[in-house]
C-alpha positions as CSV (number, residue, x, y, z in Angstrom):
1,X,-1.4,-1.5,-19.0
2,X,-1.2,-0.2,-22.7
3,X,-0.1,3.3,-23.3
4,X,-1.5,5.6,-26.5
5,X,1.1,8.0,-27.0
6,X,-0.1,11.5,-27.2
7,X,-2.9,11.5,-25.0
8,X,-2.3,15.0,-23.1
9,X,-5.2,13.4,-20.1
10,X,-6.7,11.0,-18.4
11,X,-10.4,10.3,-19.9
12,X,-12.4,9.3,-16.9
13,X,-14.4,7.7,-18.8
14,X,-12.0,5.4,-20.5
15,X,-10.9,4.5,-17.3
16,X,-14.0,3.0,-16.2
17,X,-13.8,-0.6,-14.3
18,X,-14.8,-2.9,-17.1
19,X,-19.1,-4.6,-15.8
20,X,-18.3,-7.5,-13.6
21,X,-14.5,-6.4,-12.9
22,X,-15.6,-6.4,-9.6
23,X,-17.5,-9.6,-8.7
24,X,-19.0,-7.9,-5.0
25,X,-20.7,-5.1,-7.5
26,X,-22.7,-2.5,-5.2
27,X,-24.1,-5.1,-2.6
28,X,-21.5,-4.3,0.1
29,X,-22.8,-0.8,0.0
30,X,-19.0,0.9,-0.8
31,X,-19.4,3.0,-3.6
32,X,-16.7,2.7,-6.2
33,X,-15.4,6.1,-5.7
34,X,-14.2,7.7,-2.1
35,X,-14.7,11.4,-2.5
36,X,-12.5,12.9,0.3
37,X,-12.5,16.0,-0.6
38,X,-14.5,18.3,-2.6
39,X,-13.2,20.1,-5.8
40,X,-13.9,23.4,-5.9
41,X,-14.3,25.6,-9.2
42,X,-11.3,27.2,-9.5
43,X,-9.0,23.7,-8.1
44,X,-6.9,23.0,-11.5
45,X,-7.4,19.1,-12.7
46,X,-4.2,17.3,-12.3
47,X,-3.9,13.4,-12.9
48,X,-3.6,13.0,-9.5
49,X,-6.9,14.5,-8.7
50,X,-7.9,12.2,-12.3
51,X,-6.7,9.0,-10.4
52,X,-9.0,9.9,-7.5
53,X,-12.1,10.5,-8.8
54,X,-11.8,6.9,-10.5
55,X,-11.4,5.4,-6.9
56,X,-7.3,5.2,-6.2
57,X,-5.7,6.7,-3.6
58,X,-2.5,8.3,-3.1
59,X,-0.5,8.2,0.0
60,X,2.6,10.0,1.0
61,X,5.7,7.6,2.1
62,X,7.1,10.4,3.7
63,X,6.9,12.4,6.9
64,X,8.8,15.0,8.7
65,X,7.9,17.7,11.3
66,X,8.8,20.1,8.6
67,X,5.9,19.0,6.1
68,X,3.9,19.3,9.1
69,X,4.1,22.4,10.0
70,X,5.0,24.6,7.3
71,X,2.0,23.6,5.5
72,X,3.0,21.8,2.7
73,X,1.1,18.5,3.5
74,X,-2.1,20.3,4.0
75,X,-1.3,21.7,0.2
76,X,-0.7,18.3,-1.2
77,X,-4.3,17.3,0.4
78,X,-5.6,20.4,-0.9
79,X,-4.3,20.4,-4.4
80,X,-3.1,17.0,-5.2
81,X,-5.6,14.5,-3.7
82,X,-3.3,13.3,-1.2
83,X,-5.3,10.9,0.7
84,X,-2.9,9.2,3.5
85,X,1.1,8.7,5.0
86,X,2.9,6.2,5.9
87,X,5.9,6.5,8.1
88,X,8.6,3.9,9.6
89,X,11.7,3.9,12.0
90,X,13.8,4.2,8.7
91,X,12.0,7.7,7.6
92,X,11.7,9.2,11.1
93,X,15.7,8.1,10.8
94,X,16.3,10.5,8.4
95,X,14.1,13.2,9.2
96,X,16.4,13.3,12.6
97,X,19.2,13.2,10.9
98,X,19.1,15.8,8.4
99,X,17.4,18.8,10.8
100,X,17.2,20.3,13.6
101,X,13.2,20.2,14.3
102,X,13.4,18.1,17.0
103,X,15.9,19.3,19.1
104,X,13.3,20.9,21.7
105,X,11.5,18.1,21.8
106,X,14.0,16.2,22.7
107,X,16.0,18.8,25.5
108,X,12.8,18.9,27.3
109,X,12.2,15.5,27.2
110,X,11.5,13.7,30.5
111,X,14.9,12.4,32.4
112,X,15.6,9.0,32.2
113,X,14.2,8.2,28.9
114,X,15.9,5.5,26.6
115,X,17.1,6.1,23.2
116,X,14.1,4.2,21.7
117,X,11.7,5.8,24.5
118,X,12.8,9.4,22.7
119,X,12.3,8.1,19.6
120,X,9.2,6.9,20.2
121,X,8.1,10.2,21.9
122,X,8.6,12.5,19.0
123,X,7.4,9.6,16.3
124,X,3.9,9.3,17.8
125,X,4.2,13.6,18.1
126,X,4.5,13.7,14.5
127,X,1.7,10.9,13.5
128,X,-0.3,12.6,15.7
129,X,-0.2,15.7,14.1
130,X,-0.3,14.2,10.6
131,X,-3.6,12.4,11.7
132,X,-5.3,15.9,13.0
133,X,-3.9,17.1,9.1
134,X,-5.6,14.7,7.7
135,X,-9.0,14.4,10.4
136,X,-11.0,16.2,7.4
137,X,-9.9,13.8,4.5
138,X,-10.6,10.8,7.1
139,X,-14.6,12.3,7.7
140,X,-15.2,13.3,4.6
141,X,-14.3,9.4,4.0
142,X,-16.2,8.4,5.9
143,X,-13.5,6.3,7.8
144,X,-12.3,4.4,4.5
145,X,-9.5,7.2,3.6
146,X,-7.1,9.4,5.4
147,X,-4.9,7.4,7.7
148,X,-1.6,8.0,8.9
149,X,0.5,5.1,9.2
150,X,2.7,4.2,12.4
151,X,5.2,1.4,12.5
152,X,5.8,-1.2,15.1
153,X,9.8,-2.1,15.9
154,X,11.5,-4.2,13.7
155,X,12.9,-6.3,16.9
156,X,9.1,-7.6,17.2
157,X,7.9,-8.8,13.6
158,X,8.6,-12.2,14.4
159,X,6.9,-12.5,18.1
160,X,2.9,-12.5,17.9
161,X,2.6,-11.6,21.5
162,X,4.8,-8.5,21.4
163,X,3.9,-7.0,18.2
164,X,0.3,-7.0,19.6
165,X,1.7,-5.3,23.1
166,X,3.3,-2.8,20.8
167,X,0.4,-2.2,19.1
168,X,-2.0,-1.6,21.6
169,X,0.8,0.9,22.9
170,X,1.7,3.0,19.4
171,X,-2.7,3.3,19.0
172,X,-3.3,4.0,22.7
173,X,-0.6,6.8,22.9
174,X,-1.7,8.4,20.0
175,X,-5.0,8.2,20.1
176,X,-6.9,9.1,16.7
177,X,-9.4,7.3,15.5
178,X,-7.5,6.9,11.7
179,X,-3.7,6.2,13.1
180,X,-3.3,2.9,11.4
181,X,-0.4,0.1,12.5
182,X,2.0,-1.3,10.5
183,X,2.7,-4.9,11.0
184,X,5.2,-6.8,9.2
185,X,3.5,-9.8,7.7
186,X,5.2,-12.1,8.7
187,X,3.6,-15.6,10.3
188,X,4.0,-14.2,13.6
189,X,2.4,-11.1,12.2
190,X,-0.4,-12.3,10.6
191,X,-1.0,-14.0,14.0
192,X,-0.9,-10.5,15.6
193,X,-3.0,-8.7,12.9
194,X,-6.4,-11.1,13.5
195,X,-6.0,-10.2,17.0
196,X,-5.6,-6.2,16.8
197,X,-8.8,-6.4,14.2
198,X,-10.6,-8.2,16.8
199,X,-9.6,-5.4,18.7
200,X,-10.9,-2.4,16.8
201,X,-7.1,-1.5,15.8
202,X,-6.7,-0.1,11.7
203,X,-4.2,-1.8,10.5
204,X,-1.4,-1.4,7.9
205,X,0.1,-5.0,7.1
206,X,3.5,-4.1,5.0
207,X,6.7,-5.9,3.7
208,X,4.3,-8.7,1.9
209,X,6.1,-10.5,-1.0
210,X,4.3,-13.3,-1.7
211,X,0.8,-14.7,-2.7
212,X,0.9,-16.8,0.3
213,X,1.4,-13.9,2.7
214,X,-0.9,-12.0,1.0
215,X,-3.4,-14.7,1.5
216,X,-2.5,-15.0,4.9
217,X,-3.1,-11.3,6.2
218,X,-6.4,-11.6,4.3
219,X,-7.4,-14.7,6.4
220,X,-6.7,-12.7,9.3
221,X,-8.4,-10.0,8.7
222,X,-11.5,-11.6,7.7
223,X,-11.0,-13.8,11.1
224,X,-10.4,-10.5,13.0
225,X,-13.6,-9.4,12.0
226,X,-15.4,-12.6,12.5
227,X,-13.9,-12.8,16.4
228,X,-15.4,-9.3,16.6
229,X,-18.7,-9.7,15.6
230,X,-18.6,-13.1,17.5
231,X,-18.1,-10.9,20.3
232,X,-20.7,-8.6,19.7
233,X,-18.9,-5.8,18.5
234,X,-19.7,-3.7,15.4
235,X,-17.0,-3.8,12.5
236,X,-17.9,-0.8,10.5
237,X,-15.2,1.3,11.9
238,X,-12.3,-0.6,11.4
239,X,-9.9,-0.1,8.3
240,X,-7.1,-2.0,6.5
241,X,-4.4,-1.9,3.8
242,X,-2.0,-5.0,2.5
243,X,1.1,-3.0,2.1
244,X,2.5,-5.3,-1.2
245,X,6.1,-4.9,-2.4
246,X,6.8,-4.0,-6.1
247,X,10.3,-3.6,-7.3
248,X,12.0,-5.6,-4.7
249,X,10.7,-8.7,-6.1
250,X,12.5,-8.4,-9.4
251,X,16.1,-6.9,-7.4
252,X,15.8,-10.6,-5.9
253,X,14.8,-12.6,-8.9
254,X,17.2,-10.8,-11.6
255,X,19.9,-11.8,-9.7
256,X,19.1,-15.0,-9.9
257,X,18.5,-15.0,-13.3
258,X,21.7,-13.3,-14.2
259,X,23.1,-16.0,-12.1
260,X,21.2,-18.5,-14.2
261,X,22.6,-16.9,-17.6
262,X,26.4,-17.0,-16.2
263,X,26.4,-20.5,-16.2
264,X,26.7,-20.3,-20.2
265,X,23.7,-22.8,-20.9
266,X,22.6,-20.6,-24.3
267,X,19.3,-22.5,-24.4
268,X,18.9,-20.7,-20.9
269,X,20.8,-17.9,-21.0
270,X,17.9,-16.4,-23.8
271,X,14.6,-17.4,-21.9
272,X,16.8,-16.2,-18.5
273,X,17.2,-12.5,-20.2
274,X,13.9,-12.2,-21.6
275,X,11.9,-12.8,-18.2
276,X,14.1,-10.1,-16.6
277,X,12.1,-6.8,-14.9
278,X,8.7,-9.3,-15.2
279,X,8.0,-11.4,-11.9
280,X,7.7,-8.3,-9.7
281,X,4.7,-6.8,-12.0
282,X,3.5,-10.3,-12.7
283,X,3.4,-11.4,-9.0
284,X,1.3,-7.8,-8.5
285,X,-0.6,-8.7,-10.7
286,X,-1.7,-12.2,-8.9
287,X,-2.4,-10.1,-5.7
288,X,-4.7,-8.1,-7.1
289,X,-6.4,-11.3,-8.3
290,X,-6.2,-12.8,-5.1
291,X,-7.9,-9.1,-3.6
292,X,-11.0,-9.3,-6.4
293,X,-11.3,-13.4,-5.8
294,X,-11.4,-13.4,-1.8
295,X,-13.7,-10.1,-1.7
296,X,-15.9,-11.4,-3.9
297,X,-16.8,-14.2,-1.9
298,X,-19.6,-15.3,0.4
299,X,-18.0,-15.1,3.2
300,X,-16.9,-11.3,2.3
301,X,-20.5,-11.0,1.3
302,X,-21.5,-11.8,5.4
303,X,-19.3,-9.5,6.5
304,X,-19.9,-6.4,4.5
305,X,-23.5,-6.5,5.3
306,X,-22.3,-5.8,8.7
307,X,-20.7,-2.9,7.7
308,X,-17.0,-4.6,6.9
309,X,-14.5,-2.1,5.1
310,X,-12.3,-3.8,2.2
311,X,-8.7,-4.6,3.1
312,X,-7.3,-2.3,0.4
313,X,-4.1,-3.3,-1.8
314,X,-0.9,-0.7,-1.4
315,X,1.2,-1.0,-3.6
316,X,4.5,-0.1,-1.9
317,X,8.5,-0.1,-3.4
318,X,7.1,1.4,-6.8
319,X,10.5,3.2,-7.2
320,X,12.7,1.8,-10.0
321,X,15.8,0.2,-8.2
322,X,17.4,-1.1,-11.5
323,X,18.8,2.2,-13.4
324,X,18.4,0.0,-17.2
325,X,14.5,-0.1,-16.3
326,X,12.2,3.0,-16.8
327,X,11.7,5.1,-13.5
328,X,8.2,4.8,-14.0
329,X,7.9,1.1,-14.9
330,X,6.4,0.0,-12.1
331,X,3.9,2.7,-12.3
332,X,2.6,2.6,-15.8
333,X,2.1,-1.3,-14.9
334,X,0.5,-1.0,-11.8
335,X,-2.3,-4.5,-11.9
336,X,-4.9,-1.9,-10.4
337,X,-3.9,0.8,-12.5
338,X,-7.3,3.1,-13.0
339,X,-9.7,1.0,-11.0
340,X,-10.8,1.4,-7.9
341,X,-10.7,0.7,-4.0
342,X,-6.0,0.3,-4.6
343,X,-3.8,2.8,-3.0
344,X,-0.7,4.2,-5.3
345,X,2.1,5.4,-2.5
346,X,5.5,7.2,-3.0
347,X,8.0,9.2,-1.7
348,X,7.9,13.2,-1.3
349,X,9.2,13.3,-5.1
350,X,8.7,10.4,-6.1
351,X,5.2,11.4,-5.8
352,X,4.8,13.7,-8.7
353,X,7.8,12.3,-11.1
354,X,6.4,8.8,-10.9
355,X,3.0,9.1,-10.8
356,X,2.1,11.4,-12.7
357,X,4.4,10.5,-15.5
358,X,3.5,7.2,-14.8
359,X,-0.2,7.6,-15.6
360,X,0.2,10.5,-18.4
361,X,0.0,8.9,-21.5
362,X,-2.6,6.6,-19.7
363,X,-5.6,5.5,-22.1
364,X,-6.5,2.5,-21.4
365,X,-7.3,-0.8,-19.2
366,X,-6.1,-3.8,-20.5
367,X,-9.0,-6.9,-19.5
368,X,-8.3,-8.4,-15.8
369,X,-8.2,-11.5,-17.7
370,X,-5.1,-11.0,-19.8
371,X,-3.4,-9.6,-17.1
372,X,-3.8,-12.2,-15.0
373,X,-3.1,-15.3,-18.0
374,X,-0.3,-13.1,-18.8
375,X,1.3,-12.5,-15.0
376,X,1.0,-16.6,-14.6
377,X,2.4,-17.5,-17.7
378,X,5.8,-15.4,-16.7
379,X,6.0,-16.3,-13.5
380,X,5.5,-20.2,-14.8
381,X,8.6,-19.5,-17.0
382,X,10.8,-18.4,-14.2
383,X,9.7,-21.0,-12.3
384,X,10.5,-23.9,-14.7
385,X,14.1,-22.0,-15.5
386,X,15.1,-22.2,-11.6
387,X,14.0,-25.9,-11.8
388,X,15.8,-26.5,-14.8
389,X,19.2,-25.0,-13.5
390,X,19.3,-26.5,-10.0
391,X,18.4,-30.4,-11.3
392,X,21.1,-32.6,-10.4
């Protein structure tokens, strides 16, 4: 995306989707814009509240009991157009770790109970509560906003039938109609994911990469819905987010580039240094083609006269991990950046310092075209250096 300095706002109308950006236009009956929550007159405009009302969605990679309770997630969903949270073993980690909110929980905890039993027992307490937080957000939605994301074990991402046991269990036990499931998207995953749709289960695919596994959660999701209606269900309730990863990609492949330029070729070395920080952006970029291409077609077209809800890009690990890059690189070139039906997430801070910086100066979309010419070409170039280096 192209920045003009010195623009103090976001210019909602500047930020319109270009005609024809989206090839399903208004037939599938989902409006471009999910108003979850209604701005009242004295609510201060912030460019969080900006990047709503153009159709993104912000969601909290976050949760604790403190948050919870104290009030200051209701504020963030108040003030700051916080739409969803997503939660995993790793942040309900930390949140025991660091306090003491959980202690009673835990004392009066039936005997007998395993370590992962416990855990389990105050994690589905705490997504439960965050999904009656958010119960307005999710109505207002109509069902396509405010969900609260719940993570199946890491011990089961590669074994079909037991992520789908786990599933069932993590949605039965807490039991709100916009919990969502994360499963890993793995093959095994993907596997698991068309199954759980067919079951009426919103879920959250995460850790996706790739193009290919990208492509493959949205087979199974369209297959999950297809099973369903097959088996004369309705779909119109059902929800979905592909959960893809940002910044990692370019921790991986600047490595091996660096790796590339050690080896002292200078021919290399040059082209080596000058596609560092752009395959993670780039390969974003592709998914969000892949996202406008698949839901544009026919067989989208089927299912959204039934009532089918888009399987919405996250764009997840948005947080700078290389200290040379901006902290807000992967922000300001978001491939959905200011269009809408994609969800922005972040941490607690990372929430303000990123995204709003990361969209402050903001003043214009660059053509889906050029970003998507420009995303190949990159990704073509890395390509052809690894090729080059590892030739016999």
């Amino acid at each position: 995306m192209r920045m003009r300095e010195g623009a103090q706002a976001v210019d909602r109308r500047r930020h319109r989707p270009a005609r024809g950006m989206f090839p399903w236009g208004s037939r599938d009956g989902i409006p471009n814009q999910v108003h979850h929550f209604d701005r009242t007159p004295e609510m201060t405009t912030n460019r969080l509240n900006a990047l709503h009302e153009v159709g993104q969605s912000i969601w909290l990679d976050f949760i604790d009991r403190t948050i919870l309770q104290n009030g200051d997630l209701a504020r963030m969903i108040r003030g700051d157009a916080l739409t969803g949270m997503t939660s995993n073993p790793t942040i309900f980690e930390k949140a025991l770790a660091e306090g003491d909110e959980y202690d009673d929980q835990i004392k009066s905890a039936p005997p007998g109970l395993t370590a992962w039993d416990l855990f389990e027992l105050v994690e589905t307490t705490d997504v439960r509560t965050a999904c009656d937080i958010f119960a307005d957000t999710n109505r207002a939605a109509k069902g396509r906003d405010g969900f609260v994301s719940i993570e199946v074990s890491p011990g089961v991402s590669h074994d079909t039938d037991a992520s789908i046991a786990e599933a069932r269990r993590l949605w039965a036990t807490v039991s709100r109609p916009n919990v969502m499931v994360k499963i890993p998207g793995t093959p095994d995953g993907a596997r698991a994911v068309r199954a759980l749709i067919a079951d009426g289960i919103n879920v959250n695919i995460t850790l996706l990469f790739s193009i290919e596994a990208h492509r493959s959660v949205i087979e199974a999701y369209m297959a999950g819905l297809e099973d369903r209606l097959a088996a004369g269900k309705d779909i119109s309730g059902i929800s979905s987010v592909a959960s893809f990863f940002v910044s990692r990609v370019d921790s991986e492949v600047d490595k091996r580039l660096d790796a590339i330029a050690a080896k002292g070729d200078p021919s290399l070395k040059d082209r080596a240094m000058a596609l560092k920080g752009r395959a993670a952006v780039a390969n974003a970029k592709l998914a969000y083609k892949l996202f406008q291409d698949t839901f544009g077609s026919e067989r989208w077209a089927k299912l959204s006269a039934r009532g089918a809800q888009l399987q919405r890009p996250l764009w997840a690990s948005t947080s700078t991990k290389n200290p040379a890059y901006r902290d807000v690189v992967y922000v300001e070139e978001q491939p959905g950046q200011f269009v809408p039906h994609d969800i922005q997430i972040g941490v607690q801070g990372e929430l303000y310092t990123q995204v709003l910086r990361g969209v402050k100066d903001g003043d214009s979309v660059v053509t889906i075209g050029s970003f998507f010419i420009d995303a190949e070409h990159k990704l073509k170039g890395t390509g052809e250096i690894t090729q080059a280096t590892s030739t016999p």
